[in-house]
C-alpha positions in Angstrom: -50.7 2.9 39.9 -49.8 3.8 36.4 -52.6 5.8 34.0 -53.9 3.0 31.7 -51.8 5.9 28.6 -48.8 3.9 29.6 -49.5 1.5 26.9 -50.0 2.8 23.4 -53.2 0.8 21.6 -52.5 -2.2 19.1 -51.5 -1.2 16.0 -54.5 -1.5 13.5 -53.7 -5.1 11.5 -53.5 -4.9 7.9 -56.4 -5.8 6.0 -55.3 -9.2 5.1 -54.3 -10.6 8.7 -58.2 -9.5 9.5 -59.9 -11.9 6.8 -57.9 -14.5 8.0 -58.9 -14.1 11.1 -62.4 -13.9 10.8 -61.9 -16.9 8.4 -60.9 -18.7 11.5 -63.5 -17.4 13.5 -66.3 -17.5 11.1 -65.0 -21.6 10.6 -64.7 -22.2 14.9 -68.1 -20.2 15.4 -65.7 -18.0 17.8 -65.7 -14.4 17.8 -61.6 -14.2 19.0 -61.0 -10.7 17.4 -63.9 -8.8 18.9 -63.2 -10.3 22.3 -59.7 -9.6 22.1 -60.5 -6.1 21.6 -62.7 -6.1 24.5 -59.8 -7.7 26.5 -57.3 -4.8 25.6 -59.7 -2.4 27.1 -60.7 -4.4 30.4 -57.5 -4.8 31.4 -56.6 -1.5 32.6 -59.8 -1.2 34.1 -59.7 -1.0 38.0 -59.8 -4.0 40.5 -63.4 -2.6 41.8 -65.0 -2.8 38.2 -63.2 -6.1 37.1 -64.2 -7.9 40.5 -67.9 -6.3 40.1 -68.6 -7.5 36.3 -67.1 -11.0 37.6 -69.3 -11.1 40.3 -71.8 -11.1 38.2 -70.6 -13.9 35.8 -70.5 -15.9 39.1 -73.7 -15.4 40.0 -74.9 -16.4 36.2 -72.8 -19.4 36.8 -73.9 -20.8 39.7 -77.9 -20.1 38.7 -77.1 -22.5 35.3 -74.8 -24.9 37.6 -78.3 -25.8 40.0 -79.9 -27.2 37.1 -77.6 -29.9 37.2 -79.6 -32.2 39.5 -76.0 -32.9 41.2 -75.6 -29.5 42.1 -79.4 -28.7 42.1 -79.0 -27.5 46.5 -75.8 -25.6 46.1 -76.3 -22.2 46.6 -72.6 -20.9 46.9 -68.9 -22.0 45.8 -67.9 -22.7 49.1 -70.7 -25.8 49.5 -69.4 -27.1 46.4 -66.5 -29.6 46.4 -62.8 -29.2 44.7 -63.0 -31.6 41.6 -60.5 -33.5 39.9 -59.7 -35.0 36.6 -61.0 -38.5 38.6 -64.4 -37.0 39.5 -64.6 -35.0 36.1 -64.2 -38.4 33.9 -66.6 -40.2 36.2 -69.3 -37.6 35.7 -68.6 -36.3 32.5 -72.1 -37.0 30.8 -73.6 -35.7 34.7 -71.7 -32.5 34.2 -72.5 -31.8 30.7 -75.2 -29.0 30.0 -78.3 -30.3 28.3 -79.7 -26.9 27.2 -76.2 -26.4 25.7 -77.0 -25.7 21.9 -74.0 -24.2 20.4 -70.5 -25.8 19.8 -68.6 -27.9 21.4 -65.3 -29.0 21.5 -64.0 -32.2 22.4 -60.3 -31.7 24.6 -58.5 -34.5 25.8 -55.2 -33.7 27.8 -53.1 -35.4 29.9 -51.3 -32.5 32.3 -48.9 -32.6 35.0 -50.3 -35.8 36.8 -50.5 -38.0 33.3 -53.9 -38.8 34.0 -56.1 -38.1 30.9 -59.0 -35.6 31.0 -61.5 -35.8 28.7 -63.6 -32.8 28.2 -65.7 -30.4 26.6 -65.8 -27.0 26.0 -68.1 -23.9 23.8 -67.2 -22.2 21.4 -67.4 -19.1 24.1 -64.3 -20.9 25.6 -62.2 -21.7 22.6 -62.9 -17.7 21.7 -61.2 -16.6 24.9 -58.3 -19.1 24.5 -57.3 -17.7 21.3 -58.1 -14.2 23.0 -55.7 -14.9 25.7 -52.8 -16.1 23.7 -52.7 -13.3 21.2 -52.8 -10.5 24.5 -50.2 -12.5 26.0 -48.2 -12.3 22.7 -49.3 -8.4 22.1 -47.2 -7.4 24.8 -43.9 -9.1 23.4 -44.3 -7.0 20.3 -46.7 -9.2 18.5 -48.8 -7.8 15.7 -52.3 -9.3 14.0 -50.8 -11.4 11.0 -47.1 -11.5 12.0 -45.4 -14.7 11.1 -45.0 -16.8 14.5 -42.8 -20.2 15.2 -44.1 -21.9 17.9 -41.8 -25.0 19.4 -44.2 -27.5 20.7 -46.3 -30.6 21.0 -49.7 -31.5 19.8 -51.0 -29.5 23.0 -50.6 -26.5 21.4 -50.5 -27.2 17.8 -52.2 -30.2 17.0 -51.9 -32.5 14.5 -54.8 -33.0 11.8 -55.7 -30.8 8.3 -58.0 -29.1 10.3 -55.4 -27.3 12.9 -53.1 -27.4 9.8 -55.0 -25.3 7.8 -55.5 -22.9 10.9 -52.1 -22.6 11.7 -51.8 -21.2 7.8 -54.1 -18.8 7.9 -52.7 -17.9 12.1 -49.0 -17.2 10.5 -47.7 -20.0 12.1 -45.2 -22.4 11.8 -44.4 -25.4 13.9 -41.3 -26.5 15.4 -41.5 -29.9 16.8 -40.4 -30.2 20.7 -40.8 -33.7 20.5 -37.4 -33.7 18.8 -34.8 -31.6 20.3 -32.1 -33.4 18.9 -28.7 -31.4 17.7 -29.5 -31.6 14.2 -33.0 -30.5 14.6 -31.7 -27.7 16.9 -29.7 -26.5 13.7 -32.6 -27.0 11.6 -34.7 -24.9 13.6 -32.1 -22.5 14.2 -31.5 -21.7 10.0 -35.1 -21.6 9.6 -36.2 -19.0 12.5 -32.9 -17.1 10.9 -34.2 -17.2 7.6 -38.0 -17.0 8.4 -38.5 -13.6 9.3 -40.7 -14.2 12.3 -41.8 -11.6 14.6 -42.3 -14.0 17.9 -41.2 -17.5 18.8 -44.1 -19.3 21.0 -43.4 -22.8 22.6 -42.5 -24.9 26.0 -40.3 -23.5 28.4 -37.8 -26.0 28.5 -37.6 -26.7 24.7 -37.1 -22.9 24.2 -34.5 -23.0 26.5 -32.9 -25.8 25.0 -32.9 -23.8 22.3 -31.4 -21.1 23.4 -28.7 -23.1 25.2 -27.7 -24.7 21.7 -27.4 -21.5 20.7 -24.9 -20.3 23.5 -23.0 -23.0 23.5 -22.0 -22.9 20.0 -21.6 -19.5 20.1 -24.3 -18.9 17.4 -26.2 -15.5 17.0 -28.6 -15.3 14.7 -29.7 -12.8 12.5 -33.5 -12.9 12.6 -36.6 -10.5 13.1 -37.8 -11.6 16.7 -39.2 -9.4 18.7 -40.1 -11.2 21.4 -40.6 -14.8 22.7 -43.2 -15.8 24.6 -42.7 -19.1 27.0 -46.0 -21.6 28.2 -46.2 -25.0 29.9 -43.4 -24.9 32.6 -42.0 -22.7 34.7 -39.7 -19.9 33.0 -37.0 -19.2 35.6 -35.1 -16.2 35.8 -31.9 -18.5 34.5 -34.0 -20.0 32.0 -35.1 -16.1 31.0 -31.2 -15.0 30.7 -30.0 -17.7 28.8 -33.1 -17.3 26.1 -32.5 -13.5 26.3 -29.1 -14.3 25.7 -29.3 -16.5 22.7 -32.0 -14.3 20.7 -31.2 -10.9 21.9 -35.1 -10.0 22.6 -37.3 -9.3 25.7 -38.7 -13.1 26.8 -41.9 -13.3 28.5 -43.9 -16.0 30.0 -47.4 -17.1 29.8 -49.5 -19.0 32.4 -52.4 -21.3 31.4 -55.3 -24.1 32.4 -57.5 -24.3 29.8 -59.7 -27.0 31.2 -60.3 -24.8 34.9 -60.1 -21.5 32.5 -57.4 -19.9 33.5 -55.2 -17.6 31.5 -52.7 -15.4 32.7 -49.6 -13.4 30.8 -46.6 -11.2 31.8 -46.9 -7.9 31.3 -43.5 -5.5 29.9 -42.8 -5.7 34.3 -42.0 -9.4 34.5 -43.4 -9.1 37.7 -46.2 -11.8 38.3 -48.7 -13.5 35.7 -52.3 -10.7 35.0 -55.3 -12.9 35.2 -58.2 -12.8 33.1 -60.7 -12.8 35.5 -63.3 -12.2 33.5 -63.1 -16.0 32.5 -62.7 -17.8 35.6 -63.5 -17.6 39.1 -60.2 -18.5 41.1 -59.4 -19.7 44.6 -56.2 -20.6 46.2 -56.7 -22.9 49.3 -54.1 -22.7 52.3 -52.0 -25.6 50.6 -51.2 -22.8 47.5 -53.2 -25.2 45.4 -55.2 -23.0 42.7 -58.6 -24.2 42.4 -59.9 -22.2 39.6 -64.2 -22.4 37.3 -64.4 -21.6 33.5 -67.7 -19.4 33.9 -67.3 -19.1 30.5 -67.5 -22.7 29.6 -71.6 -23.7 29.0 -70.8 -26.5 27.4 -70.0 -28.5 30.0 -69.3 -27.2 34.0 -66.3 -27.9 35.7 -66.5 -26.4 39.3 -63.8 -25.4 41.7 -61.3 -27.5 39.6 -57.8 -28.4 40.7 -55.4 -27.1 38.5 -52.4 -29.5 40.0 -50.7 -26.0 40.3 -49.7 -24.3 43.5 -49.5 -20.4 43.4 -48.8 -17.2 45.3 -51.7 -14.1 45.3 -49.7 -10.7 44.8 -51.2 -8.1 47.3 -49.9 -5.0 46.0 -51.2 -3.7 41.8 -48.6 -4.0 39.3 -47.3 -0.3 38.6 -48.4 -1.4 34.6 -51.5 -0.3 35.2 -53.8 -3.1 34.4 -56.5 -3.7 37.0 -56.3 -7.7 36.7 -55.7 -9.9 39.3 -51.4 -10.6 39.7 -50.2 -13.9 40.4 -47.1 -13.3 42.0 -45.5 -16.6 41.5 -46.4 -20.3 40.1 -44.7 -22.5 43.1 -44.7 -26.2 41.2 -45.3 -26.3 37.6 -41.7 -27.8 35.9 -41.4 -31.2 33.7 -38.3 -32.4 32.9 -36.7 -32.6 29.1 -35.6 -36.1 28.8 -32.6 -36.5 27.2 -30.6 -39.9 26.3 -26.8 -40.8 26.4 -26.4 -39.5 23.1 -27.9 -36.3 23.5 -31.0 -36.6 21.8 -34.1 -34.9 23.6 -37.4 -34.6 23.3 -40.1 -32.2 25.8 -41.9 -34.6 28.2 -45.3 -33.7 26.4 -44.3 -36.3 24.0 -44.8 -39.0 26.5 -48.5 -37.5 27.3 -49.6 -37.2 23.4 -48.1 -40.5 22.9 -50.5 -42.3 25.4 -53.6 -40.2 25.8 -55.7 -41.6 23.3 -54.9 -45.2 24.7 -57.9 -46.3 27.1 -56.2 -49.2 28.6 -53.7 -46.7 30.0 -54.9 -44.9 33.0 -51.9 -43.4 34.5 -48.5 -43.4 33.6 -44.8 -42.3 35.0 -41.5 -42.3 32.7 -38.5 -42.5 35.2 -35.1 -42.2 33.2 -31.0 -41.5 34.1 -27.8 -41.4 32.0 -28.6 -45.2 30.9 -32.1 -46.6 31.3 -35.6 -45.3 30.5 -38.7 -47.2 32.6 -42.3 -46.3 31.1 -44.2 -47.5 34.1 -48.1 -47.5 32.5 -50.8 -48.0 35.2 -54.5 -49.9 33.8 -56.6 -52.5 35.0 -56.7 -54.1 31.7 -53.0 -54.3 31.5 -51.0 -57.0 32.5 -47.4 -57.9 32.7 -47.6 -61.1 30.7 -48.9 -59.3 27.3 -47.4 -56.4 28.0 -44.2 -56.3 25.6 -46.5 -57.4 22.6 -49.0 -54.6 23.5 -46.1 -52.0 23.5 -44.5 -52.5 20.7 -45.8 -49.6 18.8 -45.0 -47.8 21.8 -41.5 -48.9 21.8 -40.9 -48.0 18.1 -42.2 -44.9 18.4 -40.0 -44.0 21.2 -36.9 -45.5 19.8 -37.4 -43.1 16.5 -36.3 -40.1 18.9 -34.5 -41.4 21.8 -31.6 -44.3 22.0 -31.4 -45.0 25.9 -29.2 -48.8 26.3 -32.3 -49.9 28.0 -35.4 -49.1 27.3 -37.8 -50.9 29.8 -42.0 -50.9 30.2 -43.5 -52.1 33.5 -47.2 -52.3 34.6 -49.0 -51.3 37.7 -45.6 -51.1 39.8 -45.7 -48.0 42.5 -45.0 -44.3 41.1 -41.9 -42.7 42.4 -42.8 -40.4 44.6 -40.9 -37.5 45.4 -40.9 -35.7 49.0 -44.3 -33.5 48.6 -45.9 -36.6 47.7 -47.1 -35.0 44.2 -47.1 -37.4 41.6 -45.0 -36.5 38.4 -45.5 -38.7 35.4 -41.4 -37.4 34.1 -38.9 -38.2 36.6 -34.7 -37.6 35.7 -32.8 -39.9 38.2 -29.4 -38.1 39.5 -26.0 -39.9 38.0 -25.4 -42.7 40.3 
C-alpha cells in the first residue's frame, strides 16, 4: 500500500467560500466543514484503526437501539432483522428516538423499487452527506467555492427557496435532467461553456446523454471542467469513455444510500467505490444484497436496511492508500432514460418526484417502447373507474416533456417482472 503523501492536502479555500459555508452550516445546525476535514485525514488511516473506531460506533449504536422497546432484547446485529422501506413506513413513529433533541430532517424518496420511504434524519446525518459529496468531488479536482453544475432531479437539488438559496451560497447551478430534450441539451451545453465551472455533478445517464449529444454533433467545448463526478446509476466503463470523450476531463463516480448511510466515492484509481465506514455499519448477505445502518443517524434508527443494491467486497487495499473499505463493484443499480418517438428524454427520477408526495399511490411501474408509455400506479384507494379524472394533472405534466402516441395509466395491474424477479419501477420494451 501507498504512504498516505501520495495525495497532496486540499488547498486552503479562499476566505469567501468559508463564510458561505459556515453560513450553510450555521443555518442546517451541521458542522460539514469540520467533518470534512476530519474525513480527509481518516481516510488514509489503516483498515485496523478504521474498523476499531467503528467498532465502537456500533457498540454506541446498538446500546441507544435497546431502548427502543422493539429492539429492547437484541443484543447483536445478527439477532436483528433486514428491514425494508415496508417495515420502516409501518414503524416509523416505533423507530423514531424519543430522547432525540436536536434536528431533524424530514426525507421522503422513492428509490429503485418506486415505493416511497418516508424518513427522518439529524442534523449529524445531513453533516456527513454534504461531507461525503464534497470528498467525492475533492478528488475530481474540486475546490471549496468552485462554481459546480449539477444535472439532476429534485433528489439531489430540490426544489423550494430554501435549497435555492443553498445552492447560491454552494456555487451551484442546476441543470434539469427531467428535460433532456435536444434543445435543452444545447442550452446546457452553451451555458457549462460559458459558465466557467470547475466540476459537473449529476445522474449517470443524463450525464451521458450529455456527453453523447456532444459526440454526436461533433461539439467540443471550451469550458473550465476539471472533473465530473457521476451518482444514481451505474457509470459503465462505455458510459465513462464517451463522457471523457465529450468533455476532455477525468470522470469519476460516486456511490450512495442516504437513508441506510452509505457513502462511497472513486478515488484517482477508478478501481472500486472507498466507503465511509465511519458512518454506517455494512453487510453483504450471500445474495450480494448490501444491507447497510446509519450509526450516525439518532434521529430515527434504521437497522440492517436493504439498500435494493447488490455489491461485490474487494479483498485486496486499493494501492491509493486510503484505509476504507473498497467496494469492488455495484452488481444492479441502472434505470433507464426514457425517451419518446421524437427524441425528447427525461431521467426516470422524474417519474419518482412526480408521484412521491401522492398517498394514494403506493407503488408504481412506467413500462414504455418506440410508441406507447403505460404508467401502471398501484393503491388501494385507486380504482380504474376514476382513474383518468384523478390523473389528469399527471397526464399534463407528463405530456409538457414527453409526446409518446399513446400515453396510457392503469391501476393495480401486475408489474413486469424481469428474470431476477427484482421489481423496477422504469422498464424500456425492445422494438417489436
Amino acid at each position: 500500500m501507498n504512504a498516505p503523501n501520495a495525495i497532496s492536502p486540499a488547498p486552503a479555500p479562499s476566505l469567501l467560500a468559508t463564510l458561505r459555508f459556515r453560513l450553510i452550516d450555521l443555518v442546517r445546525g451541521t458542522n460539514t466543514l469540520e467533518l470534512l476535514d476530519t474525513l480527509r485525514r481518516q481516510q488514509y488511516e489503516s483498515p485496523e484503526k478504521l474498523e476499531a473506531q467503528a467498532g465502537l460506533a456500533r457498540t454506541r449504536y446498538l446500546e441507544e437501539l435497546r431502548t427502543l422497546p422493539m429492539f429492547s432484547a437484541v443484543r447483536s446485529f445478527d439477532e436483528l432483522p433486514v428491514t425494508n422501506k415496508k417495515f420502516i413506513n409501518a414503524h416509523r413513529e416505533e423507530l423514531r428516538n424519543p430522547h432525540y433533541k436536536g434536528k431533524v430532517v424530514r426525507k421522503k424518496t422513492g428509490g429503485s423499487t418506486g415505493e416511497p420511504l418516508v424518513y427522518y434524519t439529524s442534523s449529524d446525518t445531513q453533516s456527513y452527506l454534504w461531507a461525503g459529496l464534497l470528498l467525492s468531488w475533492e478528488v475530481a479536482g474540486y475546490r471549496l467555492g468552485d462554481p459546480v453544475a449539477f444535472l439532476s432531479g429534485s433528489s439531489l437539488s430540490g426544489t423550494g427557496m430554501k435549497q435555492q438559496a443553498y445552492y447560491a451560497l454552494l456555487n451551484v447551478r442546476i441543470f434539469s435532467a427531467f428535460d433532456m430534450s435536444t434543445a435543452a441539451m444545447t442550452q446546457y451545453a452553451e451555458s457549462i461553456q460559458s459558465g466557467g465551472y470547475r466540476l459537473i455533478y449529476g445522474y449517470a445517464s443524463a450525464v451521458h446523454r450529455l456527453a453523447c449529444h456532444l459526440n454526436a454533433t461533433n461539439t467540443r467545448l471550451q469550458h473550465r471542467l476539471r472533473g465530473i463526478v457521476c451518482t444514481a446509476e451505474m457509470l459503465t466503463p462505455a458510459m465513462r469513455k464517451d463522457i471523457e470523450r465529450a468533455f476532455g476531463v477525468p470522470c469519476y463516480s460516486q456511490y450512495g444510500c442516504n437513508d441506510a448511510g452509505v457513502s462511497a466515492f472513486e478515488c484517482e484509481n477508478q478501481q472500486g467505490f472507498h466507503l465511509l465506514s465511519m458512518r454506517c455499519h455494512t453487510e453483504v448477505l450471500e445474495d450480494n444484497r448490501l444491507v447497510a445502518t446509519d450509526l450516525v443517524n439518532r434521529a430515527m434508527y434504521m437497522p440492517r436496511h436493504d439498500t435494493g443494491d447488490l455489491v461485490r467486497m474487494s479483498e485486496q487495499p486499493c494501492s491509493c492508500g486510503r484505509g476504507l473499505p473498497l467496494i469492488a463493484e455495484v452488481l444492479g443499480r441502472q434505470n433507464d432514460v426514457v425517451v419518446d418517438p421524437r427524441g425528447n428524454a427525461v431521467h426516470s427520477e422524474f417519474f419518482t418526484h412526480l408521484f412521491r408526495e401522492d398517498a394514494r399511490i403506493e407503488r408504481f411501474q412506467v413500462v414504455f417502447d418506440d410508441r406507447t408509455l403505460t404508467v401502471n400506479l398501484h393503491g388501494a384507494s385507486l380504482h380504474a373507474a376514476q382513474l383518468e379524472a384523478q390523473c389528469e394533472a399527471y397526464r399534463q405534466r407528463i405530456l409538457a416533456s414527453l409526446a409518446f402516441d399513446e400515453l396510457r395509466f392503469v391501476c393495480n395491474e401486475p408489474f413486469v417482472t424481469q428474470a431476477n424477479s427484482k421489481h423496477r419501477f422504469i422498464i424500456r420494451r425492445p422494438a417489436a
